[in-house]
C-alpha positions in Angstrom: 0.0 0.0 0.0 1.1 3.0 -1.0 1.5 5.6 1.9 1.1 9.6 2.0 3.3 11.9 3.1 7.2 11.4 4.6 7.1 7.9 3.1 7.3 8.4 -0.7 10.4 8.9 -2.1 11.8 8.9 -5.3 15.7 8.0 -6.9 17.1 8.3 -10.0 16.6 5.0 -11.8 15.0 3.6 -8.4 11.8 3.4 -7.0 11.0 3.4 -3.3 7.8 3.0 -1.6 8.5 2.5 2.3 5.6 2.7 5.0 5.2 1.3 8.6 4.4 -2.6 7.4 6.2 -3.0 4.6 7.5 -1.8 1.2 8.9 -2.7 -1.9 11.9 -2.2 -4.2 12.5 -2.7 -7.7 16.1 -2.2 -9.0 17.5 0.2 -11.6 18.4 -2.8 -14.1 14.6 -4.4 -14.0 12.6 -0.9 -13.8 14.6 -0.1 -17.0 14.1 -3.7 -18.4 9.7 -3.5 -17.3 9.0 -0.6 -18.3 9.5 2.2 -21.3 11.1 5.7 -20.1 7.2 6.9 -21.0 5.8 4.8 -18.3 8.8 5.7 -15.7 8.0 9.3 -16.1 4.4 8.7 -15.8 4.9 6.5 -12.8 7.2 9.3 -11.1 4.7 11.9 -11.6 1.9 9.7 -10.0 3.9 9.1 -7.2 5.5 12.5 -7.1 1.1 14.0 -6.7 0.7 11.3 -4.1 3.6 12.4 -1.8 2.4 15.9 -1.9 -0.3 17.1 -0.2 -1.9 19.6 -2.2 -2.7 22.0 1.0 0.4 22.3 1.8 2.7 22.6 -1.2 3.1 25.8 -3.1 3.0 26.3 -6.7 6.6 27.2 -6.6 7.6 23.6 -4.8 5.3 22.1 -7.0 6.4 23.3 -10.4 10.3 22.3 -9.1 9.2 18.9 -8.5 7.7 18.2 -11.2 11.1 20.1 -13.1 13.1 17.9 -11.2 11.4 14.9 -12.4 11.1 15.9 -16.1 15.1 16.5 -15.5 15.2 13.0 -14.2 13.9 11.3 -17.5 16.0 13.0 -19.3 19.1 12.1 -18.1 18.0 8.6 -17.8 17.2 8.7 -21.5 20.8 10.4 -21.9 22.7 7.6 -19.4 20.6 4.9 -21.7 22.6 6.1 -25.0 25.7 6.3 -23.3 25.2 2.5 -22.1 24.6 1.9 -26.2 28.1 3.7 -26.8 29.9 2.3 -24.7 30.5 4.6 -22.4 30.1 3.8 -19.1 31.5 7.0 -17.3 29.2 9.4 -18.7 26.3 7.0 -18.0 27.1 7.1 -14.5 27.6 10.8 -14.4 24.2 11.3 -15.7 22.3 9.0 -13.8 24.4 10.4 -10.1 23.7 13.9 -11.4 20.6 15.0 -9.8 20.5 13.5 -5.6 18.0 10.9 -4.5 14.7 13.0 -4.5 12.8 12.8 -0.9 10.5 15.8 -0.1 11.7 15.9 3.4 15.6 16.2 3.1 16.7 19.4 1.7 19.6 18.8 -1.2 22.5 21.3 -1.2 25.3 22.2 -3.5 28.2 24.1 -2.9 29.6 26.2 -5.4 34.0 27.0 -5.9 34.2 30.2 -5.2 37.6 30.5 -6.2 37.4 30.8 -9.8 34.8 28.7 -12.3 36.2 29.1 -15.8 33.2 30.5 -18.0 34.4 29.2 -21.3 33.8 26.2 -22.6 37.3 24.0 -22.4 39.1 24.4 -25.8 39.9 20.5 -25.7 36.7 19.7 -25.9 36.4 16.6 -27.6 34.7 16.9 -31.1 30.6 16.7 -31.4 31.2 14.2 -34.1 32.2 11.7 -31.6 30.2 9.4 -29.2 31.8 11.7 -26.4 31.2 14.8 -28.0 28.0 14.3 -28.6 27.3 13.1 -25.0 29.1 16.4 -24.1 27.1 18.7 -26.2 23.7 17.0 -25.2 24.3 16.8 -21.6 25.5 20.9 -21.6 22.2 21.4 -23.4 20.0 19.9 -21.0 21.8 21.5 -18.0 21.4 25.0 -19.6 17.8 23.9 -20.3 17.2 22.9 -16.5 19.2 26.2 -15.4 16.7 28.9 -17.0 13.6 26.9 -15.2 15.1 27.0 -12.4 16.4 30.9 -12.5 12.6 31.7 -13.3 11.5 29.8 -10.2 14.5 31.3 -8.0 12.2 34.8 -8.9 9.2 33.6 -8.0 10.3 32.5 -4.9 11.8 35.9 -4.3 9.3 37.9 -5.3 6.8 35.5 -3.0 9.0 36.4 -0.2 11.2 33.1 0.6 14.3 34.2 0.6 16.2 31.1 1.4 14.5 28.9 -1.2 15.4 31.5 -3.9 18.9 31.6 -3.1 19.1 27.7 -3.3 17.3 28.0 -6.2 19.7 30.2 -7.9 22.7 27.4 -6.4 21.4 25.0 -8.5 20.7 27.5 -11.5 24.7 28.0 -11.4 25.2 24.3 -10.6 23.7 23.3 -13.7 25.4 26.6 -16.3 27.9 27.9 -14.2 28.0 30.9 -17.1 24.3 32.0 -15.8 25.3 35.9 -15.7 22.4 37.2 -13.6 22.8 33.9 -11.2 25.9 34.9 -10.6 25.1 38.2 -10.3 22.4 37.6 -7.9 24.4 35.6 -5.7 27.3 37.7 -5.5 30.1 36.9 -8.2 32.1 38.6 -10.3 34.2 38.2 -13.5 37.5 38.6 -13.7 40.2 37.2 -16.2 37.4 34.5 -18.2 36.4 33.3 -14.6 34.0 34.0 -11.7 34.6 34.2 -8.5 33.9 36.2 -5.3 35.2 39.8 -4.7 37.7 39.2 -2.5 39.0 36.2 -4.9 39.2 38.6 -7.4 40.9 41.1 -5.6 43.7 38.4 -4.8 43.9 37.2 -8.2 44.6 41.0 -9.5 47.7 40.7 -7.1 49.2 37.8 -8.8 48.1 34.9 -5.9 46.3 31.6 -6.7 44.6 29.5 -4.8 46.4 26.1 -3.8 44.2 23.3 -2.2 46.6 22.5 0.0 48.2 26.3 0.7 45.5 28.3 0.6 46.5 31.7 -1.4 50.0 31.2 -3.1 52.1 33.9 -5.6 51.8 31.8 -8.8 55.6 32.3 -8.9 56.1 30.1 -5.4 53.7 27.4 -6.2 56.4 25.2 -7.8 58.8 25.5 -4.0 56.1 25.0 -2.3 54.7 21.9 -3.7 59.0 20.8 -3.4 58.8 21.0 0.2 59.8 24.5 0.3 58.2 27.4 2.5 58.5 31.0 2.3 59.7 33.2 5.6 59.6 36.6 4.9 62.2 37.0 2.0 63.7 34.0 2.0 62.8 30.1 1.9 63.1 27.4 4.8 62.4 23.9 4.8 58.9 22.4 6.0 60.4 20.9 9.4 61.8 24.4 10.0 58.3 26.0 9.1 56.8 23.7 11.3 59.1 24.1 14.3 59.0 28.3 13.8 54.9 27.7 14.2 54.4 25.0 17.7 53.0 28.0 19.3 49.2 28.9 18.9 50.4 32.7 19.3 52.8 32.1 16.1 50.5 30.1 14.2 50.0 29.7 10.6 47.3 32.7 9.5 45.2 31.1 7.0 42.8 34.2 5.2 39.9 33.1 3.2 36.8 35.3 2.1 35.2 35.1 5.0 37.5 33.5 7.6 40.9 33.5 9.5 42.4 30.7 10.5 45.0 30.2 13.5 46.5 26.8 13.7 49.8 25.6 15.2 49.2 22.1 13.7 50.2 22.3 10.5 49.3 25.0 6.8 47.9 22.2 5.5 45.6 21.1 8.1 44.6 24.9 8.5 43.8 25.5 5.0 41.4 22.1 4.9 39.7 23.5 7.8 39.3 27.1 6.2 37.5 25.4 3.4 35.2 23.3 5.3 34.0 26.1 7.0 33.6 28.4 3.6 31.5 25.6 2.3 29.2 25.2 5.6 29.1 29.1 5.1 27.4 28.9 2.0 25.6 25.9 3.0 24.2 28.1 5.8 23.3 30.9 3.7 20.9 28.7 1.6 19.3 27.6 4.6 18.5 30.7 6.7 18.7 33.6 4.2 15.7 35.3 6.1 17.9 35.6 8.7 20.7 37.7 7.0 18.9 39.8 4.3 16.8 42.6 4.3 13.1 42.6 3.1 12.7 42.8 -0.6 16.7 42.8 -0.6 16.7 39.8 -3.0 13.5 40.8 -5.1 15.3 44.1 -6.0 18.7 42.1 -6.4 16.3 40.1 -9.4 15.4 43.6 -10.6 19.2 44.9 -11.1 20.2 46.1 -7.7 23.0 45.0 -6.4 22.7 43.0 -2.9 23.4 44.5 0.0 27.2 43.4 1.3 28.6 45.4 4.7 32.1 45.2 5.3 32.5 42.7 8.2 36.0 41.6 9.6 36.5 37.7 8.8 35.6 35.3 11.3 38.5 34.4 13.5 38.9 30.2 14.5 41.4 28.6 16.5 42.2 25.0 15.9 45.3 23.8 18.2 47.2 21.0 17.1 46.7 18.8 20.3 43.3 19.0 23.1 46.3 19.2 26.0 46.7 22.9 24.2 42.9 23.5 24.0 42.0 23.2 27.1 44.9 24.7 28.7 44.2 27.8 26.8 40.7 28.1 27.3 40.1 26.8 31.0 40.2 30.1 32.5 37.2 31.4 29.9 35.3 27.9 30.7 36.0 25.8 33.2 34.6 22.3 31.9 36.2 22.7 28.5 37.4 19.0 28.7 33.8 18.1 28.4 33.5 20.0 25.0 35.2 18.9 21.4 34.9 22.4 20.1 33.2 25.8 21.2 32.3 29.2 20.3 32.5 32.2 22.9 30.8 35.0 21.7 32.9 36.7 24.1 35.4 36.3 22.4 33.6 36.1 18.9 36.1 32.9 18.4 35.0 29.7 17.2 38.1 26.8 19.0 38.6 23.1 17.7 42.1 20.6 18.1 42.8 18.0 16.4 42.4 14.7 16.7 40.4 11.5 16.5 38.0 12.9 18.8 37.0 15.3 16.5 34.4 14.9 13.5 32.5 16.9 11.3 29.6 17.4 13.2 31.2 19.4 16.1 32.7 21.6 13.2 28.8 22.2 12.0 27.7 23.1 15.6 29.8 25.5 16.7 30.4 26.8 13.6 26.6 27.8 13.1 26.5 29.7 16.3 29.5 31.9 14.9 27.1 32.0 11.7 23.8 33.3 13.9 26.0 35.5 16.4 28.1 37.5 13.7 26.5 37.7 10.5 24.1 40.7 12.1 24.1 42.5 14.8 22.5 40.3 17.5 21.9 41.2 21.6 24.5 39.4 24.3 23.7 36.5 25.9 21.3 35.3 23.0 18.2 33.3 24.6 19.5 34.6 28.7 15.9 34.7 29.6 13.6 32.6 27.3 14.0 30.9 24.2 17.8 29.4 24.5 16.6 25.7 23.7 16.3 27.0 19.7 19.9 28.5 20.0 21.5 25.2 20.5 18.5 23.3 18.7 19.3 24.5 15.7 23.2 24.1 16.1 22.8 20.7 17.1 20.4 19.5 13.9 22.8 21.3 11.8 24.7 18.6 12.7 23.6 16.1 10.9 24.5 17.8 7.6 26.5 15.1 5.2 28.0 14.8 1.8 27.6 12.5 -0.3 29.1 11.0 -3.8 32.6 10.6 -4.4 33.1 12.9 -7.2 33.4 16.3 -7.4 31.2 17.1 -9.8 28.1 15.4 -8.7 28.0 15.8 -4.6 26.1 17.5 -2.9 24.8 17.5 1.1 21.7 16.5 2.8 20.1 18.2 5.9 17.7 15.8 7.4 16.0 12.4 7.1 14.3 10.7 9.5 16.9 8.6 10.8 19.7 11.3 10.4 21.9 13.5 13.7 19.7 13.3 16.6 16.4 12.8 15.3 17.0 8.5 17.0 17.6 10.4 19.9 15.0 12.2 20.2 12.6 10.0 18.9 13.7 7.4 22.2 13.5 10.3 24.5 9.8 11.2 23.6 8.4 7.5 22.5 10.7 5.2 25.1 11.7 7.0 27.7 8.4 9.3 27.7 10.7 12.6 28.4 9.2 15.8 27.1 9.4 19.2 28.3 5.8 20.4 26.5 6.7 24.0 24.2 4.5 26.0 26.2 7.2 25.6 29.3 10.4 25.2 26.9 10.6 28.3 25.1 9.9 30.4 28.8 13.4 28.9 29.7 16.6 30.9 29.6 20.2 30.0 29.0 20.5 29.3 32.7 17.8 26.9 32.9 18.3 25.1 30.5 22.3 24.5 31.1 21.4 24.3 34.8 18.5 21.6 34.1 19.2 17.9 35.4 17.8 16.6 32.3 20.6 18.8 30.1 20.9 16.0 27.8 17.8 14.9 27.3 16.8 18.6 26.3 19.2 18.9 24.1 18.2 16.2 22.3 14.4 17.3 22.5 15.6 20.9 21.2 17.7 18.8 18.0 14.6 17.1 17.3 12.2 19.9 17.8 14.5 22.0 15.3 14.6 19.1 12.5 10.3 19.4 13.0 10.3 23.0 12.4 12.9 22.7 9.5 11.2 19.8 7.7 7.7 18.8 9.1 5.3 18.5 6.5 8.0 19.5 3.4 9.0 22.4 5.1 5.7 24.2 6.8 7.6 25.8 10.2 10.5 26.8 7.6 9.8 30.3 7.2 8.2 30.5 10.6 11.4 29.3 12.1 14.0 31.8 10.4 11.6 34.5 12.0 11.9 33.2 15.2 15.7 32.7 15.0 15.9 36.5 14.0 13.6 37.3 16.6 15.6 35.7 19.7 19.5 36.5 18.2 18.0 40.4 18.6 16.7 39.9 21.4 12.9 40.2 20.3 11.5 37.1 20.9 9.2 36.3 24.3 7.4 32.8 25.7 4.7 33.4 23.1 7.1 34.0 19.9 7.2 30.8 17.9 3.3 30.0 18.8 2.3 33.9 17.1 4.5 33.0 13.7 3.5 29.1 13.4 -0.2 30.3 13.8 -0.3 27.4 15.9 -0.7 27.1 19.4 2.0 24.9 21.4 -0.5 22.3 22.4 -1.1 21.7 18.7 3.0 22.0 17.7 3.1 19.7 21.0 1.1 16.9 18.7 2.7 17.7 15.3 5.8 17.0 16.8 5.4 14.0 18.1 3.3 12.6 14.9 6.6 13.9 13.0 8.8 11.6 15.5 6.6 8.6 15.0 6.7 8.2 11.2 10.0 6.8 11.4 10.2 3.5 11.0 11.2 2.0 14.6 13.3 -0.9 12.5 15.3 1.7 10.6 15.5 3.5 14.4 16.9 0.3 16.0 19.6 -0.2 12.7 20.7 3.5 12.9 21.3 3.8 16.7 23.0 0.9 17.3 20.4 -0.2 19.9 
């Protein structure tokens, strides 16, 4: 039986139906060998008006659905002629392009800011080939998908949803990465037959590249530097030298990015991988909460020529020591049970701190990294949440957690932000259903920071605020969304009161109270017990 709702999902060349009893799978190979690419489409369509309830889904969602699935046909039909010609690459390019479609995980892409060539190579392989025909078709249908999309990306502005516009106009760029006004829009600019981001440009007029492993190089030193070589002032040392002249945190490498400085006495390597994770969560971020950050209308009048509004703000300052000896050490005196943390953000400081180390893994990064996000991308009041509200300050730190990649290749990954087995929705889901904990809305937004980090039940809140964050983010293919980046702006400036989230939900908490748990008990407990380890 074929359920409503959370339960239907779609995948490129696969077909899931999953609900509480049972489901069903048929494989890529036999859909393709069952049916024609007529009936798949028409099957994917039925399915795709079954998962969607009509009350709640907007034209705008709607019509990219549907896009998305006409896309998917299309590059199933591409991926079948490449299997005809023999070539098996492009097949599987095509057929990984677009991520497994499910209505309640939001898809991201991440763009290289750095510098994306806007020509098209000049050893391109001819279009009389099998391959250059694959290539030509394959460019044709991404430009095709990219000036749907762009025309939805303004709808969704003009409607007033910021953050779905600007992941709109990702995915415009994603698909023709020569999309002028995309570009535009989201903040590019062309310099030298490329586009990149102003301050890329502005180090590109001054003769430096970007290394992956050095961050910002003068072309001139790339060739030492890749030798072992490393620069000191005017003259060159070796890498154990460089590495000895460093140990300290207060002589540290000083890795710069767009938005980000870097301290690390671990290693310039090590530094600039960390500078580029966080650039990427950064634009991650600003797909997710754009609300948050721009002004009203701001992107409407961006669509209409204006430029978007960019204040000059100093880059944001992390510390990563080389060893957690040296972390806590250092940061004892500001908080004294820093050995219980793997990472933290003071906004005291306005200094986001990580070591290395096995300990540490990508979700702490995503946590802490998010509250330096909320706390410094606008002005916001001190002590965020000191007197109501603070579950939604870590809430939303701790979901964003669960953020992954996926895919192996460049080209075609992307992240995720949900699911309903994903971060600390388990968690949350055994707290309310098995253990029966719940601290009902109505009393958990009147709590301050001090309750709540005072409260005897400090872990079980925190994962009740992760789970009550994913529900706001994703119940019901995004409902709460918009309603939630109100509320965020609302308690970082100091706005908010007990009464907040109920007055933009339209809902009153005894109602979010049920939603909530409904939301927690469409997982499937099997999937629960395989994912938690329990």
């Amino acid at each position: 039986m074929l359920k409503r709702g959370r339960h239907a999902k779609i995948r490129l060349g696969v077909l899931v139906l999953s609900g509480h009893e049972k489901g069903f799978y048929v494989s890529a190979g036999d859909f393709r060998r069952r049916v024609t690419a007529s009936l798949f489409i028409t099957l994917l369509l039925a399915m795709l008006s079954v998962a969607l309830p009509s009350a709640q889904a907007s034209e705008i969602d709607t019509a990219h659905e549907a896009l998305y699935v006409r896309y998917a046909q299309r590059l199933e039909q591409l991926a079948s002629w490449c299997d005809g010609q023999q070539l098996a690459e492009q097949a599987e390019i095509a057929r990984s392009w677009l991520p497994p479609y499910d209505r309640d995980v939001i898809h991201l892409f991440v763009l290289d800011d750095r510098a994306a060539s806007s020509s098209a190579s000049s050893d391109s392989p001819s279009t009389n080939t099998p391959l250059g025909e694959w290539r030509k078709e394959f460019q044709t249908l991404r430009r095709a998908q990219a000036t749907e999309l762009f025309g939805l990306a303004r709808q969704a502005a003009e409607a007033r949803r910021p953050s779905l516009a600007i992941r709109l106009l990702t995915e415009t760029v994603r698909e023709d990465p020569d999309h002028a006004e995309a570009r535009r829009i989201l903040g590019y600019v062309k310099y030298d037959d490329a586009w990149c981001r102003p301050y890329e440009k502005k180090m590109r007029r001054r003769g430096f590249v970007w290394h992956e492993q050095f961050c910002w190089l003068k072309a001139s030193d790339v060739a030492r530097y890749e030798a072992g070589e490393r620069r000191n002032g005017h003259r060159w040392v070796s890498r154990e030298e460089d590495l000895r002249r460093h140990q300290a945190i207060e002589l540290g490498w000083q890795i710069d990015t767009a938005h980000y400085r870097v301290t690390t006495n671990h290693s310039l390597e090590e530094g600039v991988r960390l500078a580029s994770q966080l650039e990427q969560l950064r634009q991650i971020w600003r797909q997710l909460f754009a609300e948050y950050y721009l002004r009203r209308d701001e992107l409407a009048q961006a669509f209409a020529g204006h430029r978007l509004l960019r204040g000059k703000r100093a880059p944001m300052q992390v510390v990563y020591y080389r060893t957690r000896d040296e972390y806590n050490d250092q940061l004892r005196p500001a908080q004294p049970k820093i050995d219980m943390t793997l990472g933290i953000y003071l906004d005291s400081s306005r200094r986001a701190y990580f070591f290395a180390g096995e300990d540490q893994h990508a979700g702490t990064l995503h946590h802490e990294a998010t509250h330096q996000l909320f706390h410094e991308t606008r002005p916001v009041v001190k002590n965020v949440g000191l007197h109501n509200n603070f579950w939604i300050v870590e809430g939303i730190a701790t979901h964003i957690e669960s953020l992954t990649r996926h895919g192996s290749l460049a080209a075609t990954s992307y992240f995720t932000l949900g699911g309903e087995n994903d971060g600390r929705i388990p968690a949350a889901r055994h707290r309310l259903l098995e253990d029966g904990f719940y601290v009902p809305l109505g009393e958990l937004t009147a709590l301050g920071m001090d309750d709540i980090q005072q409260h005897a039940d400090i872990a079980k809140l925190y994962s009740q605020s992760a789970g009550l964050a994913a529900f706001l983010i994703h119940y019901d293919a995004g409902r709460y969304r918009a309603a939630l980046e109100r509320y965020l702006v609302a308690v970082y400036t100091g706005k908010a009161d007990a009464e907040t989230l109920a007055e933009l939900t339209g809902r009153t908490y005894e109602e979010l109270d049920l939603e909530y748990r409904r939301f927690l008990e469409s997982g499937s407990p099997e999937e629960n017990s395989q994912n938690s380890g329990e």
